[in-house]
C-alpha positions as CSV (number, residue, x, y, z in Angstrom):
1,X,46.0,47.0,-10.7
2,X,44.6,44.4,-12.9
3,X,45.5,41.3,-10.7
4,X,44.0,42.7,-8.0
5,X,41.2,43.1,-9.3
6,X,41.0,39.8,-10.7
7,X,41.6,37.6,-7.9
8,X,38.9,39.9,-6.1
9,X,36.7,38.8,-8.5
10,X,37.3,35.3,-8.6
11,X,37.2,35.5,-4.8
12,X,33.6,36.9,-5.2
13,X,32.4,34.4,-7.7
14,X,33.6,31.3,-5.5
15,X,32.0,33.1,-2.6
16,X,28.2,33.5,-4.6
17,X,29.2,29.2,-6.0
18,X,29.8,28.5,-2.0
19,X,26.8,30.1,-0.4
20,X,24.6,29.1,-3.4
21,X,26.2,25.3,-2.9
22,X,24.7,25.3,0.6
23,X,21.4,26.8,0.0
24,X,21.1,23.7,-2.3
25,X,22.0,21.3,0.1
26,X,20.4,22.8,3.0
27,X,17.6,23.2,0.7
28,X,17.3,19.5,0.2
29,X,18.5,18.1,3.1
30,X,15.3,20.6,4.9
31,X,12.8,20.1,2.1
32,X,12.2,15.8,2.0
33,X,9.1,16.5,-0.9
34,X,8.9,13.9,-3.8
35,X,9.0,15.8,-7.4
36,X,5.0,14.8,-8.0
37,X,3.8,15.0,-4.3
38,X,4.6,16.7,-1.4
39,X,3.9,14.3,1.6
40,X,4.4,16.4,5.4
41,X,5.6,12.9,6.9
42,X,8.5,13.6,5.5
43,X,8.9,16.6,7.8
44,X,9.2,13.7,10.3
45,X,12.5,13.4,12.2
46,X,12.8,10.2,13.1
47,X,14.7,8.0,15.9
48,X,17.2,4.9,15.4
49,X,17.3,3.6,18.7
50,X,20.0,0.4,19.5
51,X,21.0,-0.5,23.4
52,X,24.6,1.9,23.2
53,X,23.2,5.0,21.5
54,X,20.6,6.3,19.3
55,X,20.4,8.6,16.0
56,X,18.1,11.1,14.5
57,X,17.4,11.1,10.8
58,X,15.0,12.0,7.7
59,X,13.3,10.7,4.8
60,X,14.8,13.8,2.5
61,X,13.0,12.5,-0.1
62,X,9.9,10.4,-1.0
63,X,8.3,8.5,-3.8
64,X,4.5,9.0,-4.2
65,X,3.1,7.3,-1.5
66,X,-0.7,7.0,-2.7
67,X,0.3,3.8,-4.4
68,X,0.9,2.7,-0.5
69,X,-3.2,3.1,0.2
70,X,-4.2,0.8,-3.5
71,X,-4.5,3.4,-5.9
72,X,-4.2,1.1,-8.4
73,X,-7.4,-0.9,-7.1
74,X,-5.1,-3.4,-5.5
75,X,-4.1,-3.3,-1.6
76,X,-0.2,-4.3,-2.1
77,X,1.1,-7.8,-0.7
78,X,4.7,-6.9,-0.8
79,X,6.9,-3.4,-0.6
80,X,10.6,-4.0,-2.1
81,X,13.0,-1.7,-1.3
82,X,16.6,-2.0,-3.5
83,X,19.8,-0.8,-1.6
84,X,21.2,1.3,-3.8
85,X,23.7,4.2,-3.9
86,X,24.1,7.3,-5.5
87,X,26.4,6.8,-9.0
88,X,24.6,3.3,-9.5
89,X,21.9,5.2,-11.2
90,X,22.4,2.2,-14.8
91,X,21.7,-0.5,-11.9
92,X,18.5,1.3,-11.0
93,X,17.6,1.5,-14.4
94,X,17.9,-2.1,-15.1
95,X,16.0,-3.0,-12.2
96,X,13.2,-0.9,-13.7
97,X,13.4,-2.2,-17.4
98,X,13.7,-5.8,-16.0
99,X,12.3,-7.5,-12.8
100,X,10.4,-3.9,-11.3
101,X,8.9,-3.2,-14.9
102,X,5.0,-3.6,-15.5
103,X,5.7,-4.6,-18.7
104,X,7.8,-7.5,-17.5
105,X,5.2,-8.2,-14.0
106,X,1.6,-8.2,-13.6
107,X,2.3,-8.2,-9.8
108,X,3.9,-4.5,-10.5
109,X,1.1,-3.6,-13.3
110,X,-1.2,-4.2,-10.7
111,X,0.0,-2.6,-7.7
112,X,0.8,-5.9,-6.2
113,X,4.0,-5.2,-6.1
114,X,5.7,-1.6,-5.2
115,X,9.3,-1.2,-5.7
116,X,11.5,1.9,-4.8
117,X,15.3,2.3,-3.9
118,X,16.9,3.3,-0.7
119,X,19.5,5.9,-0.7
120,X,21.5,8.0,1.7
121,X,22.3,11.7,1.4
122,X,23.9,13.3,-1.4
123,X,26.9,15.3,-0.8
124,X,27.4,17.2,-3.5
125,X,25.3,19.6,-5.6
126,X,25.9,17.3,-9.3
127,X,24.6,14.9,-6.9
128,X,21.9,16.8,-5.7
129,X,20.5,17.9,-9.4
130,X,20.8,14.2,-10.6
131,X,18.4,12.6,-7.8
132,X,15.7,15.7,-8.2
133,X,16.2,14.9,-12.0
134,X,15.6,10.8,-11.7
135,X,12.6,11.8,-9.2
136,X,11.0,13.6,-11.3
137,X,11.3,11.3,-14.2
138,X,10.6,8.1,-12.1
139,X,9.3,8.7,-8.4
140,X,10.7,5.4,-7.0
141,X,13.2,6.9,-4.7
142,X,13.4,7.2,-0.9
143,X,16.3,9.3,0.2
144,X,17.4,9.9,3.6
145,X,19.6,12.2,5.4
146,X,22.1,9.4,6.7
147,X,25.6,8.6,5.4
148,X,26.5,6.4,2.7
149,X,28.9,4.0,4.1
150,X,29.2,0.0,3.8
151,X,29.5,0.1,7.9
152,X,26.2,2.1,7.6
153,X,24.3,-0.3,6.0
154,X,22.7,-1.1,9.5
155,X,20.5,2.1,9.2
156,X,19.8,2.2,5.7
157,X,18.1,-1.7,6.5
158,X,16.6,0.2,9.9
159,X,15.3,3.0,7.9
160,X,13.8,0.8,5.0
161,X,11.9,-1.5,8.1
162,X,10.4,2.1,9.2
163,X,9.2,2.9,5.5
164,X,7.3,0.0,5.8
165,X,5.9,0.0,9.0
166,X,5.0,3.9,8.6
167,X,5.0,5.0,4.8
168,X,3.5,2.0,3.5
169,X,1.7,0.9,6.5
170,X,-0.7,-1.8,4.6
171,X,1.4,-3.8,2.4
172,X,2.0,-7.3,4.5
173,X,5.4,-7.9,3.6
174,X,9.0,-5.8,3.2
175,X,11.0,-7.4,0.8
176,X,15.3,-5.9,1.2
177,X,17.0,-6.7,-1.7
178,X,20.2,-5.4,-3.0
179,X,20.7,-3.8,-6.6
180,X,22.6,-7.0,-8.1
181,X,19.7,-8.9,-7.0
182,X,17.4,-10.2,-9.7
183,X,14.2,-12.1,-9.2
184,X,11.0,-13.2,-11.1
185,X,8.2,-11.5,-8.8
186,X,5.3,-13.2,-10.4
187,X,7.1,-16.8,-10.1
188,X,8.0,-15.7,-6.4
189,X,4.5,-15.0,-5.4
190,X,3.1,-17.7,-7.5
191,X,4.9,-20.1,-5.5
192,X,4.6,-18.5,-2.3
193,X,2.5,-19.9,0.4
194,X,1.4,-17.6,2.6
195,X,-0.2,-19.0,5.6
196,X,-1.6,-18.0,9.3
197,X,1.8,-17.2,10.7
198,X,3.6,-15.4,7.6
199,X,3.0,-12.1,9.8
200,X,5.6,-13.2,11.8
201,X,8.2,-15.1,9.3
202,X,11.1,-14.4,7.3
203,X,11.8,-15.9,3.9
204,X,15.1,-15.9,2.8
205,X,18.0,-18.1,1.9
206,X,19.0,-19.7,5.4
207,X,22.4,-19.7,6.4
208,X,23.3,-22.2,9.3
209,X,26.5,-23.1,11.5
210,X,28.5,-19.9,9.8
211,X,31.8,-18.9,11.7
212,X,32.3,-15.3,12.9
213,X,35.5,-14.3,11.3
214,X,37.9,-13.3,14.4
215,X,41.0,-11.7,12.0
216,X,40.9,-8.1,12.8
217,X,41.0,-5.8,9.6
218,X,38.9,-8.0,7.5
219,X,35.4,-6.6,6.2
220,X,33.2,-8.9,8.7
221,X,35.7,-9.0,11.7
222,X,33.2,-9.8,14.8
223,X,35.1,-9.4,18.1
224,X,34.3,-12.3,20.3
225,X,32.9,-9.7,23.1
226,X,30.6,-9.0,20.2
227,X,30.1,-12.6,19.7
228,X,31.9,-15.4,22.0
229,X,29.5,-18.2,20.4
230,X,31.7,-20.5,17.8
231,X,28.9,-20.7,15.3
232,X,26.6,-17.7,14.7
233,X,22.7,-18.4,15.1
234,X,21.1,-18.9,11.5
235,X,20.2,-15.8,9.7
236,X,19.3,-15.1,5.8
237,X,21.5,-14.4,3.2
238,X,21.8,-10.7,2.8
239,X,21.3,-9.7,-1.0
240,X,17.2,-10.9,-0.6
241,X,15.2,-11.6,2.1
242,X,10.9,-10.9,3.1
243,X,10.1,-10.1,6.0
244,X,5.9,-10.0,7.5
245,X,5.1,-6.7,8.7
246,X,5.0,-8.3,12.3
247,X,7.9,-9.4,12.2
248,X,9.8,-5.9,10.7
249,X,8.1,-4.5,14.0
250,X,9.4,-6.9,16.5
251,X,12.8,-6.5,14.8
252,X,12.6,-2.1,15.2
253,X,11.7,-3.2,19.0
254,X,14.3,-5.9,19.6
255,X,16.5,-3.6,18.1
256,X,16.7,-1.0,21.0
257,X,18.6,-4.0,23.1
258,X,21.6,-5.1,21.2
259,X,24.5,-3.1,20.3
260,X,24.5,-2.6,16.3
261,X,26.7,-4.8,13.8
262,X,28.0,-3.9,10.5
263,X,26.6,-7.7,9.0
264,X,23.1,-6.1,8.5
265,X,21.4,-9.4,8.1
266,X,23.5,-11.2,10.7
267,X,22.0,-8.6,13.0
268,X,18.7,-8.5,12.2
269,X,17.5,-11.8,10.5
270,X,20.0,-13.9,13.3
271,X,20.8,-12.7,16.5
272,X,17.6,-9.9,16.7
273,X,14.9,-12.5,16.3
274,X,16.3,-15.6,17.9
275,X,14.2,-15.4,21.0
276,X,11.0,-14.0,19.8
277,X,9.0,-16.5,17.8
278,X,9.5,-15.5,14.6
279,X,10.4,-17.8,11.7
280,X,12.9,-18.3,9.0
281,X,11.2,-19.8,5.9
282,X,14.2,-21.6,3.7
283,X,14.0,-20.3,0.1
284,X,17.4,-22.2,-0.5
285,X,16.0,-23.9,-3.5
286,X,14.3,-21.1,-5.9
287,X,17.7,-18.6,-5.1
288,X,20.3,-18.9,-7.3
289,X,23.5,-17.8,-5.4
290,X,26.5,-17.3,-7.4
291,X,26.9,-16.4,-11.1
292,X,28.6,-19.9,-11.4
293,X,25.5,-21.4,-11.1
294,X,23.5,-19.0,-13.5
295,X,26.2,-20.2,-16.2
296,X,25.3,-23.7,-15.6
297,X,21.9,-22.9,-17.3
298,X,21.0,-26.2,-14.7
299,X,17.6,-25.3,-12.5
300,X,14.9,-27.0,-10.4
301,X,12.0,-27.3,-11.5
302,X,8.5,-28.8,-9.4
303,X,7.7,-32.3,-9.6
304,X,4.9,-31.2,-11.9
305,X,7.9,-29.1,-14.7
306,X,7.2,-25.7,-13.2
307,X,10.1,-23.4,-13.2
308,X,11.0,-23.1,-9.4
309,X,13.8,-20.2,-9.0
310,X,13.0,-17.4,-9.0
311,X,16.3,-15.0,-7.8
312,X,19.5,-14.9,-9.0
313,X,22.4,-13.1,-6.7
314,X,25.8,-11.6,-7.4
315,X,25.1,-9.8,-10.7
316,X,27.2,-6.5,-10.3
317,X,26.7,-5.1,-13.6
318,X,23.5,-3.6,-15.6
319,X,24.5,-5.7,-18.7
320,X,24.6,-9.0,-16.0
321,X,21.4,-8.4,-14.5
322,X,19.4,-7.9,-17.5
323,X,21.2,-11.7,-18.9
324,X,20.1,-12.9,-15.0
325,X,16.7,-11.8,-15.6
326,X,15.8,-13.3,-19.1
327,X,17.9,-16.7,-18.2
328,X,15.2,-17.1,-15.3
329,X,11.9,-16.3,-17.7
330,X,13.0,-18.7,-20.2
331,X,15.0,-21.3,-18.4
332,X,14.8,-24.7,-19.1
333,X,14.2,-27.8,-16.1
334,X,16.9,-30.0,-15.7
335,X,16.1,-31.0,-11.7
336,X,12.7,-31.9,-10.7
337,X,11.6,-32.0,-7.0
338,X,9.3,-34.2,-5.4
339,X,6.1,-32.1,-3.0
340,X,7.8,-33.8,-0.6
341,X,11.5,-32.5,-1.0
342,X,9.8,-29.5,-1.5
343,X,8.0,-29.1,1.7
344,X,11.2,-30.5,3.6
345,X,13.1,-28.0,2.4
346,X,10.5,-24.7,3.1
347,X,9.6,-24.2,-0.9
348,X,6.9,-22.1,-1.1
């Protein structure tokens, strides 16, 4: 009689773990409060809307958002939201002892700046726990209801242009940048010029003439009844681009009249905007691209010896990002730039 009675009790046990597992989850996923403020828009269910179908989803959690209205006595110029995923918690913390730290910006001590990752829905309850844990400690994240998938990376970019546009209605510019992404905010904005029709412009590394890969199977396969065109039209470089607030609106509208792609910024920074008007500033200059060039230790600098990059791409682990980030405060020139190549080539 003692198996039995065992295995009943194990049975129980698993039953009370399964329906307290998805209270948790249903808990979350139908209570999208951030740990120091509860905000109702994030009661809001919200619609994705492309020309073959459209999606519901949620902001399941939310940073505080009073840092959105200038609590800090400063209206913010630019909102950056990391793509990040759930076990990359070190590469968030990086980003925050680094390039999103006060201590290392004055555009972030002063509300100039406002950084926060992007994440999709956790799946598990350890996963669960650890996001309410690193909200409470931090409030930077926004977490939504959607999948976490590379193929899905076309709504997580969607749903950061909405938390823009709606959360954090009055800063002028979105900046997407990935998590092995590091840049030199104050140098960036420093440089930047920011004239009449930045509303409605894009600043970004510009790629031009790129070929559609046709070889089904392979991570950016386009079909050519997706694309028939040899080249595609230019677009920015996905790990870091800005976009003006305008512009992030005409991209949601455009948006509803193409079918989705899994190349995020092909999509939106390329074929999206190629008919309305809006512009592509080239930041080609100030980004570095690869980790080969970082180990050069070789950068531009302005005609006048001013540091002029300011980003350095493809830097995959915490210990990488934090060398990426002190190589560009203390580089060295080694390439100085006339105004006029500067201007030619879109510096800001």
């Amino acid at each position: 009689m003692e198996m039995p009675v065992r295995v009943s009790l194990v049975k129980k046990i698993a039953s009370i773990f399964l329906i307290v597992y998805c209270f948790l989850l249903l808990e979350l996923m139908l209570s999208p409060t951030s740990m120091k403020r509860s905000t109702l828009k994030g009661h809001v269910v919200h619609e994705m809307s492309f020309a073959n179908y459209s999606l519901n989803y949620k902001y399941i959690l939310l940073p505080d958002l009073s840092l959105c209205d200038g609590s800090r006595n400063h209206t913010p110029l630019l909102v950056a939201t990391v793509l990040s995923t759930i076990e990359r918690s070190e590469m968030r913390q990086a980003i925050r002892e680094t390039w999103a730290s006060p201590k290392e910006s004055r555009s972030v001590k002063k509300g100039r700046v406002l950084v926060y990752f992007i994440l999709s829905a956790p799946t598990t309850v350890h996963d669960l726990f650890t996001l309410r844990k690193e909200q409470r400690k931090y409030n930077d994240l926004i977490v939504t209801n959607l999948p976490e998938a590379y193929d899905n990376l076309v709504f997580k970019v969607y749903a950061s242009i909405v938390f823009h546009q709606q959360y954090c209605p009055k800063a002028k510019f979105l900046m997407k940048i990935d998590d092995d992404v590091s840049v030199h905010l104050d140098r960036m904005i420093d440089l930047w010029k920011i004239d009449k029709k930045a509303d409605m412009s894009l600043y970004c590394r510009v790629w031009s003439k790129s070929l559609p890969q046709r070889k089904p199977g392979n991570k950016w396969f386009v079909p050519k009844q997706m694309w028939p065109e040899r080249y595609f039209p230019q677009y920015c470089n996905g790990p870091m681009y800005v976009v003006g607030k305008l512009a992030g609106q005409i991209i949601l509208d455009q948006a509803q009249i193409f079918i989705p792609m899994t190349i995020e910024d092909l999509f939106y920074t390329g074929i999206l905007i190629d008919s309305t008007g809006i512009r592509r500033i080239n930041w080609a200059r100030n980004i570095i691209h690869t980790t080969k060039e970082l180990s050069r230790k070789r950068f531009r600098c302005s005609a006048t010896e001013k540091p002029i990059t300011f980003s350095v791409h493809s830097l995959p682990r915490p210990e990488l990002l934090r060398e990426g980030f002190q190589i560009l405060k203390s580089y060295e020139c080694h390439f100085k730039d006339s105004p006029a190549e500067l201007q030619n080539q879109g510096t800001p």
